[in-house]
N, C-alpha and C positions, 0 to 999 in steps of 0.2 A: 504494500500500500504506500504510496506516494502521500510526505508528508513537509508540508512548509511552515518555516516559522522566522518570523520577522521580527528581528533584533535590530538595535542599534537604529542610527540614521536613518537607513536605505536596505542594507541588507536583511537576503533574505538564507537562510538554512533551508537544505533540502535533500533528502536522506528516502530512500524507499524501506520502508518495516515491512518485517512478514509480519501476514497477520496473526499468526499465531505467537507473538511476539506485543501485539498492540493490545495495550489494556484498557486505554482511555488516551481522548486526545478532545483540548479543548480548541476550535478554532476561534479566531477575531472575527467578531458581526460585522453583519455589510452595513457599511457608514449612511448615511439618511442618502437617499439622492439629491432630495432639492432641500438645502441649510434653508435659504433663507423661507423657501415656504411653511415648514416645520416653525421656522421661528416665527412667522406672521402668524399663523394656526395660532402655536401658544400666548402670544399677546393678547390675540381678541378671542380666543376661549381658554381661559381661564381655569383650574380646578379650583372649584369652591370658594373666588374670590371676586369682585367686578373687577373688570376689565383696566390695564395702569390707566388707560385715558381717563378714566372715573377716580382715582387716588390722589389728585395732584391738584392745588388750583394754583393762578399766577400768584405768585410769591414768594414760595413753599420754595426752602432749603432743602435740598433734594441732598442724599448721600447713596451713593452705589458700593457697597462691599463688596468686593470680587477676590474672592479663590484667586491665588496664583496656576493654580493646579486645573484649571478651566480651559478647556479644549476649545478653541473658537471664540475666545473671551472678548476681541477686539470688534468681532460682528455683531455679540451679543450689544454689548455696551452700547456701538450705533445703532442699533436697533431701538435702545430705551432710550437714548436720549432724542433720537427722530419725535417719538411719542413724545417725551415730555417736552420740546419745545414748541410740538403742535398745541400742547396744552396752555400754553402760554409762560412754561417757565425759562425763565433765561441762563442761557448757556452759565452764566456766569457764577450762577444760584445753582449747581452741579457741581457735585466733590466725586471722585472716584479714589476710594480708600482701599487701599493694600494690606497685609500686614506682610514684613519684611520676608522674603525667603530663608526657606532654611538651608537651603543648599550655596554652593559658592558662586552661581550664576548670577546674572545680571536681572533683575524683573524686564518684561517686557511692556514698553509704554501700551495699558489697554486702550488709547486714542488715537492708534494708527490709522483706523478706519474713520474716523470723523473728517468732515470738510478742514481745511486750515482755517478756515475763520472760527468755528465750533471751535475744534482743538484746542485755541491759543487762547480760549476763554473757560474752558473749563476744566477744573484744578485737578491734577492726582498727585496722592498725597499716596509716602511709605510710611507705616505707624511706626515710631521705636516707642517701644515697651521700658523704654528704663528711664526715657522721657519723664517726667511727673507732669511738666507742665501742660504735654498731650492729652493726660486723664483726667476724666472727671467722675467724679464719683454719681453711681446709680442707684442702689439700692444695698438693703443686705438679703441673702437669700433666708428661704426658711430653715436652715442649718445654722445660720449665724456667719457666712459668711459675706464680708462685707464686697460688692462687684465695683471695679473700675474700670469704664470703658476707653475710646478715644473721644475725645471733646467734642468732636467733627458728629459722632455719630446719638452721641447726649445730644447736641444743640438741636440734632437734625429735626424736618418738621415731615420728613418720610424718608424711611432707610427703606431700601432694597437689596436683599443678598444675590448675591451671583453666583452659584458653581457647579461643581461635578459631583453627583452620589457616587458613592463608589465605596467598599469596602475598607476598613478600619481600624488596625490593632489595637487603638486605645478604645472610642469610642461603639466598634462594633461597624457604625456607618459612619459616613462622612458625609457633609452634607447642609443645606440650606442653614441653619444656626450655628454649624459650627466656622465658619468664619469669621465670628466673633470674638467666642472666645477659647483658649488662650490668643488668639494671635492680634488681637485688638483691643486687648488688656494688659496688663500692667506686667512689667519683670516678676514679681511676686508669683502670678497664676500659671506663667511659662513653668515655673518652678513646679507648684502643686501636680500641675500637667503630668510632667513629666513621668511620673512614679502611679502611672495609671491603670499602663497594661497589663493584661489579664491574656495572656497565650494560652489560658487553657480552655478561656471562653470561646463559644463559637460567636455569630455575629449578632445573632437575633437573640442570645441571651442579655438578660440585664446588666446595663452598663451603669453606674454613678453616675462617671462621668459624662457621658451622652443626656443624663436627666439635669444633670447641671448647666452642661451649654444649653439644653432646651428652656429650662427655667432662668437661667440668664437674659435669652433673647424676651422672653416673657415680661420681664420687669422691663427690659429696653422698650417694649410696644410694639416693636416691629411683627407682623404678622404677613407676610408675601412675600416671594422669592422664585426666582428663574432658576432653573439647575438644566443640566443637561447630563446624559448616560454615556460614557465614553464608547466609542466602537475601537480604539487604539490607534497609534500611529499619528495623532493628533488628531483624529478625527472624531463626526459627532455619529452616536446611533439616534436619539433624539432629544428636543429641548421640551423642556414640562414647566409651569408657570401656574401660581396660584398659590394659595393658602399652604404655609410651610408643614403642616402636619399633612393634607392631603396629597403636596408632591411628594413627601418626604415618602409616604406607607406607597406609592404607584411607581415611586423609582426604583425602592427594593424590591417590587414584584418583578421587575426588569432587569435587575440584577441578577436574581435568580432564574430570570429564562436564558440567558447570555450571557453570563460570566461564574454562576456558580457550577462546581464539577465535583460529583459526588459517586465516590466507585465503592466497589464492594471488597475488593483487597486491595494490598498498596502490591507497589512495583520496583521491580528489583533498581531497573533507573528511570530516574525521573527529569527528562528535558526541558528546560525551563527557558522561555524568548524575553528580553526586558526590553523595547523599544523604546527610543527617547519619546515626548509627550511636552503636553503644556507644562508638565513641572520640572522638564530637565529630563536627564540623565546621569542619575547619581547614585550615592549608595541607599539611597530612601527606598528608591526603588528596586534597587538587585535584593534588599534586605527583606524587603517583600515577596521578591520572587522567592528566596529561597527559604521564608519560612513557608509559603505555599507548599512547597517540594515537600519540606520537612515533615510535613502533614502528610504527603503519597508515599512517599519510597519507607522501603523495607529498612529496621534496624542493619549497619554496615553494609547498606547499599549505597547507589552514587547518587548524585544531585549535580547536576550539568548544566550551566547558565550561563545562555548565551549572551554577550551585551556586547556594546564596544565604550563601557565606562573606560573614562581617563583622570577624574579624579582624584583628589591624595587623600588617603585615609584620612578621616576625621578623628577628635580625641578618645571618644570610645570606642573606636577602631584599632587605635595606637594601643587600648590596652591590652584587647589580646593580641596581639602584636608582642606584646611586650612578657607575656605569660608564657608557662611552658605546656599548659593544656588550654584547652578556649574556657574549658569549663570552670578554671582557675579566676575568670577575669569577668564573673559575673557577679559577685556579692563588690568588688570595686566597681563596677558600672553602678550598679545601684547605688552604692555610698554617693560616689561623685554627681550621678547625673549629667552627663556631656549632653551637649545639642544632639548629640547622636546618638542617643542611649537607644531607641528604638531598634536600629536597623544591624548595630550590634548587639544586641539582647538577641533578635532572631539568626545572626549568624552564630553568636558561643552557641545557642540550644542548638543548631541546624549541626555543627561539627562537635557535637557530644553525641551522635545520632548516626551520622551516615559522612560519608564521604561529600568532599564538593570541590567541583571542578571548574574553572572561571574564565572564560575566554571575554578577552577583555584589550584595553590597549595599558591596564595598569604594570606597571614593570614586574618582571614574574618572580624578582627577589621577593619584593612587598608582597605579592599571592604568596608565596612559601611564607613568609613571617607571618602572615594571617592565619596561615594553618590549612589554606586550600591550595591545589594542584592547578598549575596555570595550564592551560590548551594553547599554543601555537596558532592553530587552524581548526578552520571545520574537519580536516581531512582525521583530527585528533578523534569529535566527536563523535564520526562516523565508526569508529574502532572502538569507542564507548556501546553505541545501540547495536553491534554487532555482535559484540560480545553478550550483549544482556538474554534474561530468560524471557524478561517480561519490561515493556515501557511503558511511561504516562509522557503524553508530550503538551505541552500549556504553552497557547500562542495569549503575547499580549499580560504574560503572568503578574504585574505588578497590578493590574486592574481583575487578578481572576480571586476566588476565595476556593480551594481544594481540601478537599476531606474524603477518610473513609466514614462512611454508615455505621453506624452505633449495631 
C-alpha cells in the first residue's frame, strides 16, 4: 500500500507498506475549497449568536485576539474588519492583540491582507506579560483567584477571539477562550500555566484548567469567536463562528471525525509527519508528534519523526541533554518550569518508553545528546518500516490526538 506523509516545508515521505504490515494510518483532510466562501457562510450564519454586523455600533473599541497558531489568520482578520467598518466603526477604533510567541520565530503581521490605508490605521499590539503596566485587573475567580488581563482587552467595548480548535496537553482542547489566558495575562498565570498537564488525561476528560480559561473569559464578557479546524500544511478544513460554547462543543465533533485515531493494538513503529503551520516549526510541535506516537507504539518499539526542524534546543531541552537517562531530567523540568516544559515532558516520557528516531536538519551531535537517533535521509526510514512487524503512520501529527481503546 502506497503511503504519503508530508513533513516539513514542502516535502513529502513516501514509502509502499504491505499491508499486512499496516495497522492504522491517519491521513491530512482535504482543505475547504473555497476559504473565503466558508468564511462568508460563517459570518452571516452564525452558531447560536447574531450575526458580527448586529454586535458593533459606531464607536465601539473593537479588540480582535488572535491565536498565533491560526491557519489563514490574515484573511480571517480582513474579513472582520470588512464587516466592522461597514458597520461604521473606524479602522482606527480596531486593536488586533497577540500574545507573544512561544517559539523563537518572528509573529506574523495579521494585517497583511488589509488595504494600506486600513492597515496603517489599525493597531497590533504583542502583549508582554511581565509588563504590569499592560494589565488591568478583572475580577477574582470563584476559587479566589484574583485574573489580570491586557488593558486593550479590559477597556475593550467588544472582544473577538480568533483561532484554531485543535487538541491540547494542558487544557485537553484549544480553542476560542483560550487565547486569553495565560497568554494575555500576567507573568504570574504563565507560571501557574505551566504545571498543568495531565498526560494521563485523555482530551475530553476534565481539565481545571480548561474550566479556568473558560471562567476567565466569562468575567471578561466576551461571548463570540471565529475558530477555524486545521486540514495541515497551513491550511483550513473549515471556519465556525458564533457563540464560544456552541463553536467550541461542533469543533470537537470535527476533531474527532478528522484528526482523532483510535486502534485496537499499538504498533511495533510508529511514523510520525510534523509539517511547518501557522505556529512555526518547532519543538512545540515535534513534542506533540511524538507524544502522539508514544500513545501507539509498543513498549521498546521505535517512534520515527519526520520534520525538517532547525531549531536549538530550548532550556528544558538542554536538561535532558544534560542527564544521563531522559527519565532523570523530569522531576528538574518540573522544579524549574522552562518555557518549554511541555514538549520536553512528552519527549523524557516518549524515550522512557520506546525508541525515537529524528530526521531533522538539527545537528545529529544534539539528536545523540537528547537521547534520540538522528536519520540522515528518508532512505534511513525506509529501513525502519521494512524492518517492522507492524506500522501506524500519522500524516499532519502535531494537529492528530492517537490512542489505543481502553
Amino acid at each position: 500500500m502506497s503511503i504519503s506523509l508530508h513533513y516539513g516545508q514542502r516535502r513529502v515521505y513516501e514509502c509502499d507498506c504491505d499491508p499486512s504490515q499496516l495497522q492504522a494510518q491517519l491521513a491530512l483532510p482535504h482543505p475547504t475549497a473555497d476559504f473565503d466562501a466558508d468564511l462568508k457562510t460563517a459570518f452571516e450564519q452564525p452558531l447560536d449568536f447574531p450575526p458580527l454586523s448586529q454586535c458593533v455600533v459606531p464607536g465601539d473599541k473593537v479588540v480582535l485576539a488572535v491565536d498565533h497558531h491560526t491557519p489563514r489568520a490574515a484573511e480571517i482578520v480582513a474579513g472582520v474588519c470588512e464587516i466592522l467598518i461597514a458597520c461604521g466603526i473606524e479602522p482606527g477604533d480596531v486593536t488586533i492583540l497577540q500574545p507573544a510567541s512561544s517559539g523563537n520565530g518572528l509573529l506574523i503581521d495579521p494585517r497583511s491582507r488589509l488595504a494600506d490605508t486600513i492597515q496603517a490605521q489599525v493597531e497590533w499590539e504583542i502583549h508582554d506579560p511581565a509588563d504590569e503596566n499592560q494589565n488591568a485587573y478583572v475580577a477574582t475567580t470563584a476559587g479566589g483567584q484574583r485574573i489580570y488581563l491586557s488593558r486593550n482587552l479590559v477597556e475593550a467595548d467588544f472582544v473577538l477571539s480568533i483561532g484554531q480548535i485543535t487538541f491540547d496537553p494542558v487544557m485537553g482542547y484549544r480553542g476560542t477562550n483560550s487565547v486569553f489566558y495565560p497568554g494575555l495575562s500576567s507573568a504570574d498565570a504563565f507560571g501557574r500555566a505551566q504545571g498543568q498537564g495531565h498526560s494521563e488525561l485523555g482530551p475530553d476528560e476534565e481539565r481545571p484548567f480548561r474550566q479556568l480559561v473558560d471562567e476567565v473569559a466569562w468575567l471578561l464578557g466576551t461571548q463570540v469567536s471565529v475558530q477555524v479546524i486545521a486540514a495541515g500544511r497551513g491550511e483550513v478544513l473549515t471556519v465556525l463562528s458564533g457563540a464560544n460554547e456552541s463553536v467550541l462543543r461542533r469543533g470537537i465533533s470535527l476533531l474527532g471525525d478528522h484528526w482523532r485515531l483510535q486502534v485496537d493494538e499499538r504498533a511495533e513503529v510508529v511514523v510520525a509527519a510534523v509539517s511547518a503551520d501557522a505556529g512555526g516549526h518547532s519543538w512545540d510541535q515535534v513534542g506533540t508528534a511524538v507524544a502522539n506516537a508514544r500513545r501507539l507504539v509498543t513498549r521498546g518499539g521505535r517512534i520515527v519523526i519526520l520534520s525538517e526542524l532547525s531549531a536549538e534546543p530550548g532550556d528544558g531541552m538542554q536538561l535532558i541533554r544534560g542527564s544521563d537517562e531522559p527519565r532523570d531530567a523530569i522531576q528538574p523540568l518540573c522544579d524549574l518550569s522552562p518555557p518549554d516544559l511541555i514538549p520536553a515532558l512528552q519527549l523524557a516520557d516518549a524515550l522512557g518508553w520506546a525508541e525515537v528516531h529524528l530526521l531533522s536538519n538539527v545537528r545529529d551531535s544534539i539528536v545523540l545528546e537528547l537521547h534520540m537517533q538522528p536519520l540522515a535521509s528518508e532512505s534511513a526510514v525506509d529501513a525502519i518500516v521494512a524492518e517492522a512487524a507492524s506500522c501506524i503512520f500519522l500524516d499532519g501529527a502535531q494537529h492528530a490526538y492517537g490512542n489505543v481503546r481502553s
